[in-house]
N, C-alpha and C positions, 0 to 999 in steps of 0.2 A: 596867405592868411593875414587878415590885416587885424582881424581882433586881438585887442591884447589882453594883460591878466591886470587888468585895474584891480584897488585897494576890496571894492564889492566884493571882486568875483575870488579875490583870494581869500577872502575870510569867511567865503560860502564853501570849499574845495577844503579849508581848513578843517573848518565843523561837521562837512559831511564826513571825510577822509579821520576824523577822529569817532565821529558818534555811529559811522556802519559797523566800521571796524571791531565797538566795545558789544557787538551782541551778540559774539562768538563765544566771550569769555564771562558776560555776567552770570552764566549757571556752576562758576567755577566753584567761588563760594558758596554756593547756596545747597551742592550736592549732597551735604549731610540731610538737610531738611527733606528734595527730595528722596533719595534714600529711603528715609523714614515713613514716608506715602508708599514709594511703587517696591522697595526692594533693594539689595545690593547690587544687583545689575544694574541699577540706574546711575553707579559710577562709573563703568562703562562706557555703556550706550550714550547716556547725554554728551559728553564732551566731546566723544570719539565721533559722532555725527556732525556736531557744530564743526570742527576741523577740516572733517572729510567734508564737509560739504562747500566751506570756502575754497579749500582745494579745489571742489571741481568749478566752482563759480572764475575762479583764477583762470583756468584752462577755458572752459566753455564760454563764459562772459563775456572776460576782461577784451579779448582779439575781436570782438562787435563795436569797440569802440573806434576800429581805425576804418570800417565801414559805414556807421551809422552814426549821426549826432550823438554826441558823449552828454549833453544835457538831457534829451528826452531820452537815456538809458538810465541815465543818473535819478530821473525824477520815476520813472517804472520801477525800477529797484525799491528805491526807499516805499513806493505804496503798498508793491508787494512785498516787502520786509514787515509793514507794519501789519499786514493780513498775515502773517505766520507767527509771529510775536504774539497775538492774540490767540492765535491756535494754539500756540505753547502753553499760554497763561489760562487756558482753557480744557488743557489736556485731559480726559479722562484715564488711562489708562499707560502703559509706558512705552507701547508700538505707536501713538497716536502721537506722544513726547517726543519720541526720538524720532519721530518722521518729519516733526515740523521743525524740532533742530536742524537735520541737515535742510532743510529749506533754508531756515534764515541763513545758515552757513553759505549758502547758494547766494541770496540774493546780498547778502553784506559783502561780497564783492563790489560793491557800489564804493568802498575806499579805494579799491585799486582803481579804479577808474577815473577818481579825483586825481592821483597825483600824474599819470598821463598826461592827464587834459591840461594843469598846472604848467608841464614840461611844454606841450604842443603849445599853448599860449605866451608862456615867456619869452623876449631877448633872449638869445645866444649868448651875449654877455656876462648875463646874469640868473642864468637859467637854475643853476647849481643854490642859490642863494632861495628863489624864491620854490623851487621844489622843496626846500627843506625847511618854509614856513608850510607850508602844506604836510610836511613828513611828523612835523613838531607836532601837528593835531594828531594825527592817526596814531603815534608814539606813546603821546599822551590819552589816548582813549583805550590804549591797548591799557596801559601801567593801572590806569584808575579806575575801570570798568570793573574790576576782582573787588577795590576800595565800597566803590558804591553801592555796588548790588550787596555784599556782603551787610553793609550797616542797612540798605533797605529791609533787607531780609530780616535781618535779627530784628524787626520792631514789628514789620507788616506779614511777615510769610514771604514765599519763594512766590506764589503765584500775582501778587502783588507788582512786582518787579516786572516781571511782563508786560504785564497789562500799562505802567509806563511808560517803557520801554517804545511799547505798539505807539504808542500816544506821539515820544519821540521821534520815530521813525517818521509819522508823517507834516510833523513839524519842519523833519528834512526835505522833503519833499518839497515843500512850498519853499526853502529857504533857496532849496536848486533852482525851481522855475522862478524865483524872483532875482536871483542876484548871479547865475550864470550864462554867460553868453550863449545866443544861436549860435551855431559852426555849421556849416554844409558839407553835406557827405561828399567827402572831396575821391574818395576810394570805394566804387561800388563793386565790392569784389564777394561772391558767391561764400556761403558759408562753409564749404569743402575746401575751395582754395587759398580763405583767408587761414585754416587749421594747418593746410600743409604746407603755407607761409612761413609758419613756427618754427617747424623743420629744420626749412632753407635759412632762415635766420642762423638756428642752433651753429650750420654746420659753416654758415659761411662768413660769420663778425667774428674774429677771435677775443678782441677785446670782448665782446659779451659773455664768452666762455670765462675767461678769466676774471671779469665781474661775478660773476656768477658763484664759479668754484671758490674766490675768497671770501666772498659772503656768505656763503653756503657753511662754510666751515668756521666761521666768526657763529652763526645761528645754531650751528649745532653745537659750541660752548656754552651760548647762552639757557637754549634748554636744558642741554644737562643741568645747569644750575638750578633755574627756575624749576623746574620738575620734581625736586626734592630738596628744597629750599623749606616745604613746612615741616619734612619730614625730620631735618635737624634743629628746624627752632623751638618746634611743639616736644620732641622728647627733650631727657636731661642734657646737658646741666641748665636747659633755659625755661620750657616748660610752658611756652608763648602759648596762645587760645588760636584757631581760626584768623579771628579777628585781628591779634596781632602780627599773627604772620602776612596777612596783606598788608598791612604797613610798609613793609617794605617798599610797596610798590610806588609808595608816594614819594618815599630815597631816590627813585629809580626814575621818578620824572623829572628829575633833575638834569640827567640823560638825555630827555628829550629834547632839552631847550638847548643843546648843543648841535643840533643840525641847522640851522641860519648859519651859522659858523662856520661850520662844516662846508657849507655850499658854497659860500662867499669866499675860504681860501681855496679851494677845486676851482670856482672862479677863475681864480688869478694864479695858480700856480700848478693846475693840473689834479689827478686824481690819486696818483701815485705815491706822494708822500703823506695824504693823509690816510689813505686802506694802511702804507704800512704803520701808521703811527697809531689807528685804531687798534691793529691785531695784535702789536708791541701793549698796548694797556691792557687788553681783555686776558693776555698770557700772564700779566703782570696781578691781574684779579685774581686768578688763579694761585698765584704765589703767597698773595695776603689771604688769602682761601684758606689756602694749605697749612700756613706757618698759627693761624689764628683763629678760624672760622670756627672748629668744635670748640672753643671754649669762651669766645669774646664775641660777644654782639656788636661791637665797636669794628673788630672785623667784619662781621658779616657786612653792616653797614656800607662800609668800604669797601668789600667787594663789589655788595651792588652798584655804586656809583660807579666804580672803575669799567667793571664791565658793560654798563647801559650807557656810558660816556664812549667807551671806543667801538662797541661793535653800532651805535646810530653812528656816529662821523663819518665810517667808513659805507654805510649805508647809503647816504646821500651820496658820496662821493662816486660808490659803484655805481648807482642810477644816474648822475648827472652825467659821469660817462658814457655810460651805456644808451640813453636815451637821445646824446648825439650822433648816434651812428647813422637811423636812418629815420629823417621827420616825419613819414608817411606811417609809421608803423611801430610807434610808442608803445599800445597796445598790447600787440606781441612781445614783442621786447619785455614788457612788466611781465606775460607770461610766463618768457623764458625765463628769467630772472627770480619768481618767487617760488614759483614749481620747482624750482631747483633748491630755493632756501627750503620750500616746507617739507620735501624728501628728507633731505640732510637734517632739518631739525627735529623732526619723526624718529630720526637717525639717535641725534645726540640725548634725547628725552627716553629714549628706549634702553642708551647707552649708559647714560649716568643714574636708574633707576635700577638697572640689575650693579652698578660699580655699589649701589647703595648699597644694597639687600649682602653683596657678598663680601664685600671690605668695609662699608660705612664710610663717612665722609670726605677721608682721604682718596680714595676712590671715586666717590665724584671729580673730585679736584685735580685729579691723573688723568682723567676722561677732559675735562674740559682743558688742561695744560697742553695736550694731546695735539688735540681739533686746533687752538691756538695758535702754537706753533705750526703745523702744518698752514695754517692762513697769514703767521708770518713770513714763511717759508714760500709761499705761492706770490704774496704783496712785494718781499724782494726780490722776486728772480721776474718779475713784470716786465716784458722790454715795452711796454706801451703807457708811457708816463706820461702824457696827458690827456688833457680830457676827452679828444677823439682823433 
């Protein structure tokens, strides 16, 4: 491969990897509104489709990239992303709504596909550094996408947003065919064999396992939090609106801009002591969680950054690893790797939402200490300290 990841093509893998990513979560805010159209089922259905449906774009997708040009997948996505965005923002009905959700959730897969292609492009040397200017966009489009829709919403309506949104998507489109490189399908392998590639992967990288399971369990702290994060700012003693409850999430991109960092010490000194240094802070969120969260905002505050500062560092760092193992098949690899985060974070969001209902916040907080520690516990006991 002689193409590299010039300044262009990184601040296109950036924007995509940030702006597929936020079209999973813009209906997050906005469910009260719909609600109020189609019903209470439509808390439900809407979010639970968009999730499940990146999920299966993860698994079915993302593994076409190590087969097929990763630009002309990238630039299909985004057109057919913006033909569902329109369908949403069109919806009649709440089977028409939630069908075109999991579609985008399907086609916004096209973030997991930038930061691949990111890896397959960059230096060895430097690989670590510039996947996690590509991780910074998609971090940040997760954190802001709740922000923005939310205040569109509150001025235009819910279906407004969409209709955007659609506009966005094929804005990305053009950004992909202009600023990322041809690659030629260097692996012309059968879409049965590249599935049970995944497999062979799973069973034969150890270090991808253990990427895997400590980030897996870094993601399932993190949701526990985020998952009922409005539930304690909106009741007493704080009594926040919707609206201020995503706020936080702009605390939280603060977080993001720590993976360049992140990448560039895995660089140079391996993966190993930042996963454990990530999983030591997000346990340590937990503790300022515990000691402060029901009753100080100032805590919460600091929770958020504690935890969105070490569970991204150790993010880049698992992938920068992970993605040296085998150049052919980055791909996969991303499969293995987030199918495994979004199990476990299904996990912890399912976890930390009954700790709510049956202790209340401290029980969130015992839930996410938990998961934590067991991912500090998996980050120390690592015999594969660097980065491949």
């Amino acid at each position: 491969m002689t193409t590299t990841l010039d300044a262009k093509a990184r601040l296109g893998l950036t924007l995509i990897a940030g702006g597929a990513v936020a079209n999973i979560y813009y209906n997050q805010p906005l469910l009260g509104l719909i609600v109020a159209e189609f019903g209470d089922r439509a808390a439900l259905w809407v979010p639970t489709t968009a999730l499940v449906g990146y999920g299966l774009g993860i698994v079915g997708l993302v593994p076409l990239g190590d087969a097929l040009p990763r630009r002309a997948l990238i630039v299909g996505q985004c057109l057919g992303l913006a033909l569902a965005l329109l369908a949403v923002g069109l919806a009649p009905n709440l089977a028409s709504l939630a069908l075109a959700h999991l579609v985008v959730g399907v086609l916004a897969s096209a973030a997991q596909q930038a930061v691949p292609f990111a890896a397959e492009l960059a230096p060895d040397a430097s690989r670590g550094r510039l996947v996690g200017q590509v991780m910074t966009g998609l971090l940040t489009g997760i954190l802001l996408a709740r922000t923005a829709s939310g205040f569109l919403g509150a001025h235009l309506g819910w279906r407004p947003v969409f209709l955007v949104a659609s506009l966005l998507a094929l804005a990305m489109a053009g950004i992909a065919r202009a600023t990322l490189p041809h690659t030629p399908q260097t692996h012309p392998l059968r879409y049965r064999a590249l599935m049970l590639s995944i497999l062979h992967l799973a069973r034969s990288q150890p270090v991808l396992r253990t990427a895997s399971l400590s980030q897996a369990l870094l993601f399932a702290a993190f949701n526990a939090f985020w998952a009922t994060l409005a539930l304690l700012v909106e009741g007493p003693p704080f009594g926040l609106t919707a609206a201020g409850a995503g706020l936080f999430g702009v605390i939280g991109v603060c977080g993001a801009f720590v993976a360049p960092l992140s990448g560039r010490f895995t660089d140079r000194k391996g993966a190993k002591p930042v996963v454990l240094g990530g999983s030591l802070m997000v346990a340590l969120s937990f503790v300022v969680l515990w000691a402060g969260g029901a009753w100080s905002l100032v805590a919460v505050a600091l929770g958020v950054l504690l935890i969105d500062i070490g569970m991204n560092g150790a993010l880049i760092a698992n992938q920068t690893r992970a993605y040296a193992l085998v150049p052919g098949a980055r791909g996969r690899i991303n499969t293995v790797l987030f199918t495994t985060l979004f199990v476990f974070g299904a996990l912890g969001a399912y976890a930390g939402s009954q700790a709510f209902l049956l202790v209340g916040w401290p029980g969130v907080c015992a839930v996410g200490l938990v998961f934590s520690a067991l991912a500090v516990v998996v980050a120390a006991r690592d015999p594969h300290g660097r980065t491949s």
